[in-house]
NUTI-753069 format. One record per residue (C-alpha): x, y, z; residue in one letter. Coordinates in steps of 0.1 Angstrom, whole numbers, padded with zeros to 4 digits, always signed. Example, Ala and Ser with C-alpha at 12.3 -4.5 7.8 and 13.67 -1.06 7.14 Angstrom:
BEGIN
+0123-0045+0078A
+0137-0011+0071S
END
This chain:
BEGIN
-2343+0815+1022X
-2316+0805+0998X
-2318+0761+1006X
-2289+0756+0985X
-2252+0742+0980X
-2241+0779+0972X
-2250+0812+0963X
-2230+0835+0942X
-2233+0871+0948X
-2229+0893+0924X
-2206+0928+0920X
-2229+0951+0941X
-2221+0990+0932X
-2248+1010+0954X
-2276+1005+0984X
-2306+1023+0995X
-2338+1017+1011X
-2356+1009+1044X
-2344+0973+1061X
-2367+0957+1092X
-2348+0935+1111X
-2363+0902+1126X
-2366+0897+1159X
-2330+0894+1183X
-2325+0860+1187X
-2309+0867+1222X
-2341+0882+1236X
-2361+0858+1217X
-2351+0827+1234X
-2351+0843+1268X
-2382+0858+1266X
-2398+0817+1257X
-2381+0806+1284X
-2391+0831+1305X
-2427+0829+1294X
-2423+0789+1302X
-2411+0792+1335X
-2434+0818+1343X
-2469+0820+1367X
-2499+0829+1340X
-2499+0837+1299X
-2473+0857+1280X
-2484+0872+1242X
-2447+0873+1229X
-2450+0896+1195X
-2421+0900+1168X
-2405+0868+1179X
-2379+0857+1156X
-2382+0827+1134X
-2352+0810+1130X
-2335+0779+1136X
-2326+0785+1172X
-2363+0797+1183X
-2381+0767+1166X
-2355+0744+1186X
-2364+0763+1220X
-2405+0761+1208X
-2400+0724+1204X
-2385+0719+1231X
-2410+0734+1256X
-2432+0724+1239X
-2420+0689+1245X
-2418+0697+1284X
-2456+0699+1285X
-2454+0742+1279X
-2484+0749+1258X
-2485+0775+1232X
-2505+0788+1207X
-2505+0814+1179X
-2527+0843+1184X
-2547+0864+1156X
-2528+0893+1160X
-2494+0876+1146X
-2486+0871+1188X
-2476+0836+1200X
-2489+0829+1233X
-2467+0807+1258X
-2489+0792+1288X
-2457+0791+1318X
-2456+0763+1338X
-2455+0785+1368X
-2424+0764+1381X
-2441+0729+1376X
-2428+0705+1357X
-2456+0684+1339X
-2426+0657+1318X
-2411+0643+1337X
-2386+0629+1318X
-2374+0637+1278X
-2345+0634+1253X
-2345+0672+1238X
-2328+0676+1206X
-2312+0715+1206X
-2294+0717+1173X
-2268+0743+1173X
-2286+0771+1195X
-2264+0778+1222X
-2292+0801+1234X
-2313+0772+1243X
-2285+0743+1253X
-2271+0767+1283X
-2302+0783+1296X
-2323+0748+1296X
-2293+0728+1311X
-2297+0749+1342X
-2333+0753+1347X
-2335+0716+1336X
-2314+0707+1359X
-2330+0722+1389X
-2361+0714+1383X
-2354+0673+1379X
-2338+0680+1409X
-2366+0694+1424X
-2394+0671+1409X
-2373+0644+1406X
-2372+0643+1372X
-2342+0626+1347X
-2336+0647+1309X
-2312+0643+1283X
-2296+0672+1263X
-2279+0666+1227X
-2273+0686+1193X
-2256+0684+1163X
-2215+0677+1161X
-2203+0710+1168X
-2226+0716+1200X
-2209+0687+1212X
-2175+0705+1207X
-2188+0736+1223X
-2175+0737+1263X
-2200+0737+1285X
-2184+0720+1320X
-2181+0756+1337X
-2220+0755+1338X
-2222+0721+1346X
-2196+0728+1375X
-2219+0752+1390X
-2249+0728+1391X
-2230+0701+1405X
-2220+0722+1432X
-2258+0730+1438X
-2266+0691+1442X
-2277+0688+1405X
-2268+0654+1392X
-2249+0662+1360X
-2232+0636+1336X
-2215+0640+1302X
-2226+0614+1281X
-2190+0620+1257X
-2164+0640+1266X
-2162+0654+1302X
-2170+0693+1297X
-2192+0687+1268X
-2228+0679+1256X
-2244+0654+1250X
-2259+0659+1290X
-2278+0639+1314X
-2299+0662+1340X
-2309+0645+1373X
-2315+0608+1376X
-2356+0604+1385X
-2353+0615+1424X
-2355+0645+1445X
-2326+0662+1454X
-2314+0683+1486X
-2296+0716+1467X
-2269+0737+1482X
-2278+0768+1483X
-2266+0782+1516X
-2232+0789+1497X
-2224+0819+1469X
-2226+0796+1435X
-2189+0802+1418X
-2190+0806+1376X
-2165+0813+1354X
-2171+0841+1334X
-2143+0848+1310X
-2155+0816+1287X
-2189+0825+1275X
-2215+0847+1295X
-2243+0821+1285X
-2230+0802+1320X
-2240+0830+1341X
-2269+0839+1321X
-2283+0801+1323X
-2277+0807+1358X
-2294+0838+1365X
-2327+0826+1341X
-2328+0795+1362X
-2322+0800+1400X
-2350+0820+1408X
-2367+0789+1403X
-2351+0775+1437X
-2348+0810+1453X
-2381+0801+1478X
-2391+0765+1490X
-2427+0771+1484X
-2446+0755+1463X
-2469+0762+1439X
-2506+0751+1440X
-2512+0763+1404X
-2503+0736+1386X
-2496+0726+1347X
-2534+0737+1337X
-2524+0777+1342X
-2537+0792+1313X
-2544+0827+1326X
-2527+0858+1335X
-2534+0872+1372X
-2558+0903+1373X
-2533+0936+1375X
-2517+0942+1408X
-2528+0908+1421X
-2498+0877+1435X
-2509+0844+1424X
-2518+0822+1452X
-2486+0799+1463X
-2484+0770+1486X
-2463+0772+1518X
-2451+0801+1538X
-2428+0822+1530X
-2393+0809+1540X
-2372+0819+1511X
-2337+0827+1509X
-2313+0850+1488X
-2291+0832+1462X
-2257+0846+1456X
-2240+0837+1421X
-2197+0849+1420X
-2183+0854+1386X
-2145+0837+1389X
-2120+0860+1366X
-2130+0885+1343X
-2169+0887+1331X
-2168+0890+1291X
-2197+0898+1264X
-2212+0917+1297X
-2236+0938+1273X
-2256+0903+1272X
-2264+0897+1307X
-2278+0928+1306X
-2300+0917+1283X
-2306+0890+1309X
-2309+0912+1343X
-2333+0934+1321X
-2357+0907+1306X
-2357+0894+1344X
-2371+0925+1355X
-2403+0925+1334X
-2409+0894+1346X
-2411+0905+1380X
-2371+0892+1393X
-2354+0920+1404X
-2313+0908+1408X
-2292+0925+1428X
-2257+0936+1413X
-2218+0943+1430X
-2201+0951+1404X
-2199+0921+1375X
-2183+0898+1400X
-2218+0890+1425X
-2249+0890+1418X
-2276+0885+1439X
-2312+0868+1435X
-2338+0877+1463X
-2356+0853+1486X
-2387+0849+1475X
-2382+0855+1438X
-2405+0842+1413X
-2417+0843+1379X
-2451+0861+1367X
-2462+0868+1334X
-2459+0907+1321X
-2491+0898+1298X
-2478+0911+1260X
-2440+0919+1253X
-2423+0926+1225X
-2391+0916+1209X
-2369+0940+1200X
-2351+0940+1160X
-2319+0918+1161X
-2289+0945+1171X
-2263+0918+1153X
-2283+0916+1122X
-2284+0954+1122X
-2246+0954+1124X
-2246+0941+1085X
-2270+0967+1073X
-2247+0996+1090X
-2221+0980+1076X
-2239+0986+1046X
-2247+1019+1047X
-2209+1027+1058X
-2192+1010+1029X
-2222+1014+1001X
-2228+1048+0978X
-2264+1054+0979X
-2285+1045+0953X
-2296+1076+0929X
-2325+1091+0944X
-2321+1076+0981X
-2302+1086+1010X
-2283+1054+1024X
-2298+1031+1046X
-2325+1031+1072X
-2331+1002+1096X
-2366+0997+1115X
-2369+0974+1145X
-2338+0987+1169X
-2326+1024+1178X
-2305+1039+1200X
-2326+1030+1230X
-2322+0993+1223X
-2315+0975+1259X
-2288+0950+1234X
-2255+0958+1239X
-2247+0950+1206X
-2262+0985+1198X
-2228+0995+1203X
-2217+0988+1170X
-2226+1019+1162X
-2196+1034+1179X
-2175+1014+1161X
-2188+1023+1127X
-2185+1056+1133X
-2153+1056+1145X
-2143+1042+1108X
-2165+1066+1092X
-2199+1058+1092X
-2223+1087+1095X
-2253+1076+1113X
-2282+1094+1131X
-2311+1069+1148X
-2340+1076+1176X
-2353+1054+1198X
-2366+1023+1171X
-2348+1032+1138X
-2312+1042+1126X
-2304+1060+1091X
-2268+1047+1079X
-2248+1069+1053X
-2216+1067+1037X
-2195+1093+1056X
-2155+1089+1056X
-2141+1066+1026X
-2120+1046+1025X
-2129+1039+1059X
-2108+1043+1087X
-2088+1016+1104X
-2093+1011+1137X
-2075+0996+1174X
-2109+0980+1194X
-2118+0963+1228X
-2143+0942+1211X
-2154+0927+1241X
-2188+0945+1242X
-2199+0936+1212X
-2186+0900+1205X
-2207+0889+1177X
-2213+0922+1160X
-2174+0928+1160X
-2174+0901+1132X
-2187+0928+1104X
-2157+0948+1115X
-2132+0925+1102X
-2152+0927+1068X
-2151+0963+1074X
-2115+0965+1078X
-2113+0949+1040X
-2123+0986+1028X
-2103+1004+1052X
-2071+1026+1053X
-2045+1013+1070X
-2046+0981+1097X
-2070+0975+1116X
-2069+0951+1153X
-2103+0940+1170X
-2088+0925+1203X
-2105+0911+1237X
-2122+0885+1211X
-2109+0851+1227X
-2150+0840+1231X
-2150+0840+1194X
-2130+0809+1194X
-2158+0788+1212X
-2191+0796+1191X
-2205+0779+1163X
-2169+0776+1145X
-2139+0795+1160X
-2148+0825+1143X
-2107+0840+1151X
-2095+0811+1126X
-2124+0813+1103X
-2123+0849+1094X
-2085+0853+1091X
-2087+0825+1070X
-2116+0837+1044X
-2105+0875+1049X
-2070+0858+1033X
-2090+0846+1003X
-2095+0886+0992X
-2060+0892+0993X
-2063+0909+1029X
-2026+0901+1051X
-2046+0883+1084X
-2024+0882+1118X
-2044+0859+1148X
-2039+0852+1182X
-2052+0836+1211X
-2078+0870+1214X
-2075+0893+1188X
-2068+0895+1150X
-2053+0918+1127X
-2064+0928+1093X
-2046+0949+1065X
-2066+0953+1036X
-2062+0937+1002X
-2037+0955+0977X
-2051+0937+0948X
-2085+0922+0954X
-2091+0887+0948X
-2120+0866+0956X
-2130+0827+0963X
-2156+0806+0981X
-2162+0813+1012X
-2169+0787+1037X
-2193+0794+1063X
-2184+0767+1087X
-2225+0764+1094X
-2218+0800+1111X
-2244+0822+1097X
-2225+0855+1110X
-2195+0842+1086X
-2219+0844+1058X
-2238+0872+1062X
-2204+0890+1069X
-2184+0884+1036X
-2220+0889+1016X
-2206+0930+1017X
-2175+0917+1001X
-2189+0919+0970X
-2187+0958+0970X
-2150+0953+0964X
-2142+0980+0939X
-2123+0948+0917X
-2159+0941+0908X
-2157+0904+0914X
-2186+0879+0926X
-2183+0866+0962X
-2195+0828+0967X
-2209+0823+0997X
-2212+0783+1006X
-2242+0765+1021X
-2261+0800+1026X
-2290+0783+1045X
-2270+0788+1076X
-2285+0821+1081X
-2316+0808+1092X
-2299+0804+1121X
-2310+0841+1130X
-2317+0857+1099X
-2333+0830+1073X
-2343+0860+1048X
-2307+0880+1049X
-2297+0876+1014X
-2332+0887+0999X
-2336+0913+1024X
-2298+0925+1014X
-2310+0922+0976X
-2335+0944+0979X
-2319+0972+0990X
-2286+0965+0971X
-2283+0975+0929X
-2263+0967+0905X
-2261+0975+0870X
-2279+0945+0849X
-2247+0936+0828X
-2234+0931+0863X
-2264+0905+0867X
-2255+0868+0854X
-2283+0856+0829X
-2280+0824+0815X
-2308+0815+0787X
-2324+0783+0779X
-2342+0784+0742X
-2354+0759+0724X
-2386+0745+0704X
-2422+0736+0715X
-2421+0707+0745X
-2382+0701+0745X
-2387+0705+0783X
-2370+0738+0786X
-2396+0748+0813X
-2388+0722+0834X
-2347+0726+0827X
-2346+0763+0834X
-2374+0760+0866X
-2347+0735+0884X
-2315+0758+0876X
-2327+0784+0885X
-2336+0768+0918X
-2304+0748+0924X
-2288+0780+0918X
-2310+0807+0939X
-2320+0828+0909X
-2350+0840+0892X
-2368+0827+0868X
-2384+0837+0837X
-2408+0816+0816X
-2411+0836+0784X
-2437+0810+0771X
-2454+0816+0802X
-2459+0855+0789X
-2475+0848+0758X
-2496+0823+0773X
-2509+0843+0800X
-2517+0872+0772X
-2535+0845+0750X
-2555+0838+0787X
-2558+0876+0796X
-2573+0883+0758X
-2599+0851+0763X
-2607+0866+0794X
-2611+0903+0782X
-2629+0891+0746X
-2596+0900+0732X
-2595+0888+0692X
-2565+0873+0688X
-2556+0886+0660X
-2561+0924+0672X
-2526+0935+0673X
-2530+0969+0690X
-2557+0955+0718X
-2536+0927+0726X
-2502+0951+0727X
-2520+0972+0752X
-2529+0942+0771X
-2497+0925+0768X
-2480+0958+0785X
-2497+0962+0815X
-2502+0918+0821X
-2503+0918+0862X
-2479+0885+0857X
-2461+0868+0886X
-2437+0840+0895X
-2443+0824+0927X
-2430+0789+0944X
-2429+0775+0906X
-2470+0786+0902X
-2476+0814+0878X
-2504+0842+0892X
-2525+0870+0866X
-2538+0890+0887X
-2536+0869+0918X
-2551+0842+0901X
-2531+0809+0902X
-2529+0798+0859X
-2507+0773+0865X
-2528+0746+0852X
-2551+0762+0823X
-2513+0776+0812X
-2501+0745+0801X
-2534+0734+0781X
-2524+0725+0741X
-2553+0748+0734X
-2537+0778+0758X
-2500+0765+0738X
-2519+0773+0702X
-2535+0805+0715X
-2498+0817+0727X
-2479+0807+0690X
-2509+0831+0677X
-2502+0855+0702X
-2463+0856+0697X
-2467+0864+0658X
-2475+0900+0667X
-2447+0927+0666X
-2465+0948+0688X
-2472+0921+0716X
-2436+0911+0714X
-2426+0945+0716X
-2451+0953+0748X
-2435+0922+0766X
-2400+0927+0758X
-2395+0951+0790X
-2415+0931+0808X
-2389+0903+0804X
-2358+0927+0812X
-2373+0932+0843X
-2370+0895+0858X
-2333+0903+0857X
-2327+0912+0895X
-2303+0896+0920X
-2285+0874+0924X
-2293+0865+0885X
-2316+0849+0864X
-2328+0819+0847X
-2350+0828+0814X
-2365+0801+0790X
-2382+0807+0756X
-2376+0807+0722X
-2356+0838+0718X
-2343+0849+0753X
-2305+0845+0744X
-2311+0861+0702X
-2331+0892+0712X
-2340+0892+0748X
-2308+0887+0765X
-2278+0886+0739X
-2254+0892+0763X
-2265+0865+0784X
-2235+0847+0799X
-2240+0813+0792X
-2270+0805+0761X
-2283+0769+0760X
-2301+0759+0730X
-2326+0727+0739X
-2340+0703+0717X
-2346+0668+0706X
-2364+0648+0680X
-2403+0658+0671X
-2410+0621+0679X
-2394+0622+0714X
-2408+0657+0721X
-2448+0641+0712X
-2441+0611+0729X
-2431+0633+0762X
-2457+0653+0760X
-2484+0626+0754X
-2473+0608+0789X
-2474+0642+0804X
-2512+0648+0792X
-2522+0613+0803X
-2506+0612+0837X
-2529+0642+0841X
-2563+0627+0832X
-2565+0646+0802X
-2569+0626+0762X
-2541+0629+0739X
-2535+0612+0704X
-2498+0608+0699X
-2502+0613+0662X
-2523+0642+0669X
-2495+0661+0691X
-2465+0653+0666X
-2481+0666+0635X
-2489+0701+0660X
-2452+0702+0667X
-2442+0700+0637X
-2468+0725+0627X
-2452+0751+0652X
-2417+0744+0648X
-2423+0756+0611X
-2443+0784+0621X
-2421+0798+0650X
-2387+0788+0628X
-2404+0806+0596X
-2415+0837+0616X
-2402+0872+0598X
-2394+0885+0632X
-2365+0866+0653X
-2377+0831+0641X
-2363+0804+0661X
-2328+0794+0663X
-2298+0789+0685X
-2276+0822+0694X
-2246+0821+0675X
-2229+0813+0712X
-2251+0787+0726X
-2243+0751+0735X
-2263+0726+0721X
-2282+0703+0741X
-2300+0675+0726X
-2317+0657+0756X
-2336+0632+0737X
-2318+0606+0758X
-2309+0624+0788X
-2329+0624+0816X
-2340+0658+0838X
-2310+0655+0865X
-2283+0643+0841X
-2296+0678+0818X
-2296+0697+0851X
-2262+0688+0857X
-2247+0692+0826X
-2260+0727+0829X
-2246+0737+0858X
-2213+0727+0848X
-2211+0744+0821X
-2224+0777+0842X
-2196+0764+0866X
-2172+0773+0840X
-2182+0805+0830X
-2176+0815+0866X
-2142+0832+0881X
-2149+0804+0906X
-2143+0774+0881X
-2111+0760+0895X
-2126+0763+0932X
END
């Protein structure tokens, strides 16, 4: 996952490969809070990590649910069986509206129950998010309800510490044309009230009944049907049957007339269907369809395939599909997997009752940048209550590509760019926005496409933009390099390792190479001054980069890289032609997307040359010894000052004196002395420098 202030994607040109999805994020928080509320064990497997389900897990977990990773990669959720062991709580839900609407109601009826008192909150723009149709609903059951801020909003207060009498002789009335999270919330929760009994298994369940058994519950059985009437017209309906399905397996069976009443039985309760899996994420698929629709295939592949959901997927956002192909997508699928390839291009504009697939709808709009003609996605008003009003944000970013952008209250217009431009896009802490504008950069203008604060996708997706990378190319000119050279201990290492990082991009350490050959030879008996033994060794070196640790061969050589004695075996190493030769495609390999950071001695003169932005390091031999004589002692190990400066100077003759591309700054590099900068004020001075090279400089 891409932690950083931005990320800048690069002209993409072609796609190809296999993509599997994470788990849906819409089952996944149902299925925990089904698994919670349920009689007995549930093994959950392929449940999405993300933002939203660690914020659910926490929060049962606070409730007293106990749950424990399994062997097998299952997590297993011990349900409460109705109970409610906490009493009382303060949960924290972030931005998930999957776990703010459905807990609200169950918490709700269950303090009122148990006589129990909770408080609800999240971050800012939860608490701009309407929620008082849902808390109408409870209040008409005899659920004590207050809003802590506005009226209508979260923060909540659920129950106040006694038992309640609830009203539920009387049909329960919802709107439904706001968000269909109310009557979903409504339908996970009520079954917990739909009998009077109670049951004698308490918080310790930790079992699943044998097959074909009923747990035992107290108290006969006297209970009654509960009727829920949706006020006005039910939208995003493909999501509560996602809800009426998931109920089901766990043993709730809910009646239906229509989309206007629906009707839970007396007697209803919860028990555990033992194992169940989640589903891929049908949203998240929309971007690799996208994808596939708007991407040529790679040389030697044939477009896109997507594992985890099919054509038998129970989400409604499956739907997409449709609506691809109605632009010109040519897609075939089976029941778990869907193959994507560019059919009709430019794509075809299209006029779209969106209202069954409301998130998924988003790609369109992206879509419609590529398209002929204008296309309108309408029925869309729910878009203007989710994480950001997603209307005004995508007319406004679509704008920033030169697209002509008509909104209203429930639909929005788009007419494709005549000359493509391109900016930073704001993601509004939406992680559809972003992972929607990342296809921007196929525009056929070739430009970069910033996306801003890209950790927002963990929301759902937290590895989009390396799972999109892998299956996107590019041609490497395409791929921004920017080189940091310099001589022995002028901290390039340490320059290059936190640019990269601030910036999302690989990283190279050159030095690294020759150091790791020096270790490789040591290890194999390798002479170092074989030429030919060492070449073959250097060619097939089993090197790799990983959470700023270098592996050979799955070996971590971090520490025994950085030894003086491993430093002197690499300056011996480097002297050879043929090693240098046997490494140098090695090295144009670490240029992948989104870009790359690479540091050595001659990464922007032979390595990279047409390396955007070349930064030649150094600073005095004296500063350099003294730096590296504190680094040595703060690690235990003896250094003589005097000792290191005459070895420095030693090797900065010997690599500057070298017949073959002796050190120097590229003709084009900036000059950075850091002998009196410190690491952040270096960092920074890179970066704005990169800044500038950028088409995004004035942003």
């Amino acid at each position: 996952m891409y932690a950083i202030d931005h990320l800048d994607v690069p002209p993409l040109r072609s796609a190809g490969g296999t993509v599997r999805l994470p788990g849906s994020k819409s089952i996944s928080n149902r299925v925990l809070l089904l698994a919670a509320l349920s009689v007995g064990y549930t093994d959950i497997t392929d449940l999405l990590d993300s933002d939203d389900t660690r914020v659910m897990l926490a929060a049962l977990t606070q409730l007293g649910c106990r749950i424990e990773p399994q062997a097998d990669g299952a997590l297993r959720v011990h349900g409460l069986g109705g109970a409610l062991p906490v009493k009382q709580s303060q949960l924290f839900l972030g931005n998930a509206g999957t776990a703010m609407r459905p807990l609200t109601a169950a918490l709700a009826l269950l303090a009122s129950v148990h006589g129990g008192a909770f408080e609800l909150s999240g971050i800012a723009r939860m608490h701009e998010r309407p929620i008082g149709d849902l808390v109408d609903a409870l209040r008409q059951l005899g659920c004590p309800v207050d809003c802590l801020g506005q009226e209508g909003y979260p923060p909540l207060r659920l129950g106040n510490g006694t038992p309640q009498t609830l009203a539920l002789d009387q049909p329960i009335r919802v709107r439904g044309d706001v968000s269909s999270q109310f009557l979903t919330a409504l339908l996970l929760a009520l079954p917990l009230v739909a009998t009077d009994r109670t049951p004698t298994l308490g918080t310790g369940v930790s079992s699943r009944p044998p097959e074909g058994t009923v747990p035992s519950w107290g108290g006969p059985a006297t209970g009654r049907d509960i009727v829920i009437e949706v006020v006005g017209e039910l939208i995003s309906r493909p999501y509560i049957e996602i809800t009426l399905n998931l109920l089901e397996r766990f043993g709730v069976s809910v009646r239906r007339d229509g989309w206007q009443r629906f009707t839970i039985p007396a007697g209803s309760r919860y028990t555990s269907p033992g194992r169940i899996p989640v589903e891929g994420d049908a949203s998240s698929a929309s971007y690799f369809i996208a994808l596939g629709a708007l991407a040529p295939p790679t040389s030697g592949s044939d477009g896109i395939t997507i594992e985890g959901v099919g054509l038998s997927s129970i989400q409604g956002d499956i739907r997409f599909v449709e609506a691809a192909r109605l632009m010109g997508a040519d897609i075939s699928g089976e029941a778990n997997r869907l193959h994507i390839r560019r059919g009709a291009w430019p794509l075809k504009a299209i006029d779209l009752d969106c209202n069954h697939i409301p998130d998924a709808a988003m790609t369109l709009a992206v879509m419609a940048l590529f398209a002929e003609g204008t296309t309108t996605l309408r029925n869309i008003a729910s878009w203007r209550v989710k994480e950001t009003d997603r209307i005004a944000a995508m007319a406004t970013e679509c704008r920033k590509f030169g697209a002509l952008v008509e909104e209203g209250a429930d639909f929005i217009r788009i007419t494709p760019p005549s000359t493509w431009t391109t900016g930073s896009i704001h993601t509004y802490d939406d992680h559809r926005v972003a992972m929607c504008f990342s296809l921007a950069a196929f525009n056929p203008a070739g430009l970069p496409v910033r996306i801003e604060d890209p950790r927002c996708v963990a929301k759902t997706f937290p590895d989009y933009f390396e799972t999109l990378f892998e299956v996107c190319q590019t041609p490497p000119q395409a791929i921004p390099v920017i080189c940091i050279d310099g001589p022995t201990a002028s901290g390039k290492g340490t320059l290059a390792s936190e640019v990269a990082q601030r910036l999302g991009y690989q990283l190279l350490d050159s030095g690294a190479l020759y150091r790791a050959t020096a270790l490789a030879a040591q290890d194999a008996g390798v002479d170092l001054d074989d030429e030919s033994a060492l070449a073959r060794l250097a060619a097939q070196l089993p090197l790799a980069f990983r959470d700023h640790k270098v592996f050979l061969g799955g070996r971590d050589i971090t520490d025994p890289l950085r030894l003086e004695s491993t430093g002197g075996m690499a300056s011996r190493v480097s002297q050879h032609l043929a090693v240098r030769t046997a490494l140098h495609a090695l090295q144009l390999g670490f240029r992948r997307l989104p870009g790359l950071v690479a540091d050595g001695r001659d990464m922007g003169t032979v390595i990279f040359p047409d390396a955007q932005l070349k930064v030649y390091l150094t600073a005095s031999a004296e500063q350099r010894a003294q730096r590296r004589h504190k680094q040595l002692i703060s690690k235990g190990i003896a250094a003589n000052i005097d000792s290191l400066l005459a070895d420095l100077k030693m090797r900065d003759h010997r690599d500057s004196s070298r017949a073959h591309a002796p050190l120097k700054p590229a003709e084009d590099a900036l000059l950075l002395d850091n002998s009196e900068l410190g690491i952040e004020q270096s960092v920074q001075l890179v970066l704005n420098w990169w800044q500038g090279k950028t088409v995004f400089s004035e942003t």
